[in-house]
Backbone as CSV, one residue per row, in Angstrom:
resi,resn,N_x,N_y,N_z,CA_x,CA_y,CA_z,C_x,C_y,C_z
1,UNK,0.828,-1.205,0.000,0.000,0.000,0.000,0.873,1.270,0.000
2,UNK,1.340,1.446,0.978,2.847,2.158,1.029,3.851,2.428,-0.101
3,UNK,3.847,1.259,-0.285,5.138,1.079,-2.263,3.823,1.008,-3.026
4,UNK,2.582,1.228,-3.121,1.931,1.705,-4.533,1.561,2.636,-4.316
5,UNK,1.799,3.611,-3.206,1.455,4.926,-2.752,2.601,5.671,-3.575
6,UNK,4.287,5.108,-3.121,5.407,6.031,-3.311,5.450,5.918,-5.625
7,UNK,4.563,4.664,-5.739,4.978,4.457,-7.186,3.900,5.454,-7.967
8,UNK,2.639,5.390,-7.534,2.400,6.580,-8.062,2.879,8.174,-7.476
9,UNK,3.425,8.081,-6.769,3.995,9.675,-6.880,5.066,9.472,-7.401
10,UNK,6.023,8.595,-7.998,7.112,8.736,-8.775,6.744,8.897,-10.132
11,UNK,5.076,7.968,-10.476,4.786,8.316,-11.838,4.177,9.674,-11.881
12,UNK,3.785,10.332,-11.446,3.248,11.720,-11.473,5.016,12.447,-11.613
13,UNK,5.558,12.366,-10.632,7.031,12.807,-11.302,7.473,12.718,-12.569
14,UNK,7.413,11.718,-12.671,7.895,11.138,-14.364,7.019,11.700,-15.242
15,UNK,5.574,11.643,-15.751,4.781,12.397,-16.112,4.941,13.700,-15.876
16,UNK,5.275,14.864,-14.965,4.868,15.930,-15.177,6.640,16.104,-15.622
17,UNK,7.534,15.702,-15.648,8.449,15.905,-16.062,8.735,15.530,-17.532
18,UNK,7.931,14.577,-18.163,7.563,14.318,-19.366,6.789,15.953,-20.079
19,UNK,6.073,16.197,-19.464,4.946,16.950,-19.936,6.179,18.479,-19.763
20,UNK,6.872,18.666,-18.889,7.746,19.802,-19.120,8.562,19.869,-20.144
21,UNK,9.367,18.479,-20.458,10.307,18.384,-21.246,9.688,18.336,-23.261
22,UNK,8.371,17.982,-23.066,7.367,18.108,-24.042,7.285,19.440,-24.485
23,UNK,6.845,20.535,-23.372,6.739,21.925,-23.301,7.944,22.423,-24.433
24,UNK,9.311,22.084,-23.312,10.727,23.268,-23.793,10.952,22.048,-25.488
25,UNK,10.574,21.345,-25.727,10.910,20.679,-27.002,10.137,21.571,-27.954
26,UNK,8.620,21.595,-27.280,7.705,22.186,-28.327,8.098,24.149,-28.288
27,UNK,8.835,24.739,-27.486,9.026,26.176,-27.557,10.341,25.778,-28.241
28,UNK,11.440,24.847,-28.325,12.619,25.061,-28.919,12.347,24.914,-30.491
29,UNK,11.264,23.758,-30.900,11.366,23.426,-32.265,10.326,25.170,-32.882
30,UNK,9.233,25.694,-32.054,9.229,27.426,-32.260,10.661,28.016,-32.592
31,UNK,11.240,27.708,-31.624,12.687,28.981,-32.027,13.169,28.609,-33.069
32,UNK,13.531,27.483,-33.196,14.245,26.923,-34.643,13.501,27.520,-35.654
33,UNK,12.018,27.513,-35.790,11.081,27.679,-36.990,11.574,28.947,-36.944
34,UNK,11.503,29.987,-36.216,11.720,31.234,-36.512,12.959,31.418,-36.814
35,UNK,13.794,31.069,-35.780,15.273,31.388,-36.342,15.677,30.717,-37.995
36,UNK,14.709,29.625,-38.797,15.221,29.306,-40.046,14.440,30.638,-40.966
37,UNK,13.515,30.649,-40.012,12.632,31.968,-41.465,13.151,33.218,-40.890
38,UNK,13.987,33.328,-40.550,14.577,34.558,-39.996,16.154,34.574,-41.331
39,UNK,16.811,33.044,-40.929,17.721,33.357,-41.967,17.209,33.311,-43.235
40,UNK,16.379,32.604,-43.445,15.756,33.166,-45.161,15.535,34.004,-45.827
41,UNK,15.056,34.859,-44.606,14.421,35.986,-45.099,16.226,36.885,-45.434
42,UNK,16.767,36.709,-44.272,18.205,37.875,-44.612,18.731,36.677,-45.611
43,UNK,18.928,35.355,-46.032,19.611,35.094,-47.077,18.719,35.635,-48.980
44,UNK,17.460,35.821,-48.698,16.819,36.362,-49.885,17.065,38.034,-50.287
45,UNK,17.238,38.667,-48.552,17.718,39.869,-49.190,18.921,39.840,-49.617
46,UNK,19.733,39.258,-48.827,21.142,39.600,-49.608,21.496,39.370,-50.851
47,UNK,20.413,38.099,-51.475,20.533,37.317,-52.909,19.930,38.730,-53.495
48,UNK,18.910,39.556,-53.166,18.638,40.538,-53.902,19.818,41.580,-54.322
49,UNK,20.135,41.889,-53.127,21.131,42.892,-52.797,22.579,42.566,-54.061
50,UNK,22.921,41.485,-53.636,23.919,40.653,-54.867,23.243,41.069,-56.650
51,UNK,22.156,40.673,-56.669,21.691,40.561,-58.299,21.366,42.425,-58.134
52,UNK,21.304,43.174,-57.813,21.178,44.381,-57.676,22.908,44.892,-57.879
53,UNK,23.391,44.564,-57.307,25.156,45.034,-57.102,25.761,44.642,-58.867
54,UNK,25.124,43.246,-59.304,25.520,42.795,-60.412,25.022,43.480,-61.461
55,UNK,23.904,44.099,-61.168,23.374,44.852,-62.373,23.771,46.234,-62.697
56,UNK,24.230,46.900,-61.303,24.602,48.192,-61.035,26.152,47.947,-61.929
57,UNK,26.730,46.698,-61.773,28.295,46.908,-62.311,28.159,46.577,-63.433
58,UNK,27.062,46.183,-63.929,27.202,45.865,-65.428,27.064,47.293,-66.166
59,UNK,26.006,48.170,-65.360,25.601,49.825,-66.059,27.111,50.324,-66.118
60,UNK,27.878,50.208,-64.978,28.815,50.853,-64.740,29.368,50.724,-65.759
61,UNK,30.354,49.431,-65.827,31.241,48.740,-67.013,30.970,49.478,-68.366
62,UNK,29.309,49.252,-68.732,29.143,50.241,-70.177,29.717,51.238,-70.051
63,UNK,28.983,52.071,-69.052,29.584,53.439,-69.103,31.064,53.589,-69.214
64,UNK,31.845,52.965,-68.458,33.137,52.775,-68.514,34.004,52.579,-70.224
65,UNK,33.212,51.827,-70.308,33.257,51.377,-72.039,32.880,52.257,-72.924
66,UNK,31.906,53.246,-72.986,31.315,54.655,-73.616,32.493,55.081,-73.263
67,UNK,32.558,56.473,-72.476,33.610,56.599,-71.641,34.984,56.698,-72.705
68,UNK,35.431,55.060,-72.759,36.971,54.861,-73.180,37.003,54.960,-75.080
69,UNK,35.745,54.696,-75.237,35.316,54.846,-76.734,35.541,56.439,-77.342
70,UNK,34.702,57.366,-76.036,34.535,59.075,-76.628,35.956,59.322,-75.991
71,UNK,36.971,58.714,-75.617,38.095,59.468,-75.055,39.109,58.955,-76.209
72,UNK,38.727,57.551,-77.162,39.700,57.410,-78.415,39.163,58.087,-79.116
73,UNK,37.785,58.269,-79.532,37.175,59.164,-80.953,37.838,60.669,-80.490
74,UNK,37.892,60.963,-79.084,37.996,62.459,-79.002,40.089,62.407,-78.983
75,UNK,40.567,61.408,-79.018,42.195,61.674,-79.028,42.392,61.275,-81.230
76,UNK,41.326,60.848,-81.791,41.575,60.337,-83.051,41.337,62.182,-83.413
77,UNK,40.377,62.477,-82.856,40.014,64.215,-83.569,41.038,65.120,-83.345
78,UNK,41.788,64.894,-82.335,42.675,65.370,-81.997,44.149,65.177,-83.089
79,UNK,44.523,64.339,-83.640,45.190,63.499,-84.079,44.762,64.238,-85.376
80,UNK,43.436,64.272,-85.953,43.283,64.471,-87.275,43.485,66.002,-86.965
81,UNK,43.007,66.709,-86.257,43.355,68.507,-86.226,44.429,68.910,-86.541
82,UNK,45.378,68.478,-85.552,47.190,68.133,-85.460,47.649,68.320,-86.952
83,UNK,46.911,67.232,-87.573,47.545,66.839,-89.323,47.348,67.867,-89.934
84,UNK,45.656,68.229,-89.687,45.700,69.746,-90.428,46.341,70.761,-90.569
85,UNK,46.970,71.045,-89.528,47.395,72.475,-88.901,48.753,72.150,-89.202
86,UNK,49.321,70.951,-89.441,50.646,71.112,-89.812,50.723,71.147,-91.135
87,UNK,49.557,70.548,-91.782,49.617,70.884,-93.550,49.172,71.929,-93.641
88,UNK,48.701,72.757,-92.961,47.954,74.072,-93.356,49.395,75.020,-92.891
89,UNK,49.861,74.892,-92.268,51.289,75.614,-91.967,52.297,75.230,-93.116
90,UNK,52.463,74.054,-93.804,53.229,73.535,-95.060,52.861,74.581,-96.293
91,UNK,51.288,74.695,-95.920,51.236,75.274,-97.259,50.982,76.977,-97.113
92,UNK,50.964,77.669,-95.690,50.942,78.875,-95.489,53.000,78.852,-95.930
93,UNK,53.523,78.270,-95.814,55.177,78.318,-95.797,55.846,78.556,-97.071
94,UNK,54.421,77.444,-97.866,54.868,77.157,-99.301,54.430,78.612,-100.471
95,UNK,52.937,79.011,-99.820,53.174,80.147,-100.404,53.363,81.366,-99.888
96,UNK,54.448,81.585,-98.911,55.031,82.738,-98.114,56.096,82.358,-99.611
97,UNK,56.748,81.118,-99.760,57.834,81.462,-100.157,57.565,81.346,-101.735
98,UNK,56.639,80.919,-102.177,55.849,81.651,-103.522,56.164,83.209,-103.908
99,UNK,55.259,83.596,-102.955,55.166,85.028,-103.204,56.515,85.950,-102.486
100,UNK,57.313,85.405,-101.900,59.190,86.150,-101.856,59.646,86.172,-102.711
């Protein structure tokens, strides 16, 4: 009577210690859920953030490329002026010494 007295209060132990350890399982597998949709969410922005960075360097690059294009067309104009001005001086020379 005595030892089926002490065995159910050991099973009420065991049980409510079941039923606690039930509890912090069922609030830990909560934290996990949140803490995975927590990193999702910052691994989707950053995947944005990335395809955003990639697109920004691709604008860049053109421009960069425009850019190196109007700085040869504008050193070729340069280049062709140059030619002028030294044939146009050949031939201001040629008829200075024409008309001496």
């Amino acid at each position: 009577s005595q030892l089926q007295a002490q065995i159910q209060v050991e099973q009420r132990k065991s049980f409510d210690l079941a039923r606690q350890l039930q509890a912090q399982i069922q609030v830990g597998q909560r934290r996990n859920a949140d803490l995975k949709r927590q990193f999702q969410e910052e691994a989707d922005k950053t995947a944005q953030q990335a395809e955003k960075c990639a697109e920004r360097e691709k604008e860049l690059q053109a421009a960069i490329e425009d850019k190196t294009k109007l700085i040869a067309d504008m050193q070729a104009d340069i280049v062709g002026t140059n030619k002028r001005c030294v044939d146009l001086e050949a031939e201001a020379k040629q008829r200075a010494e024409t008309l001496a």
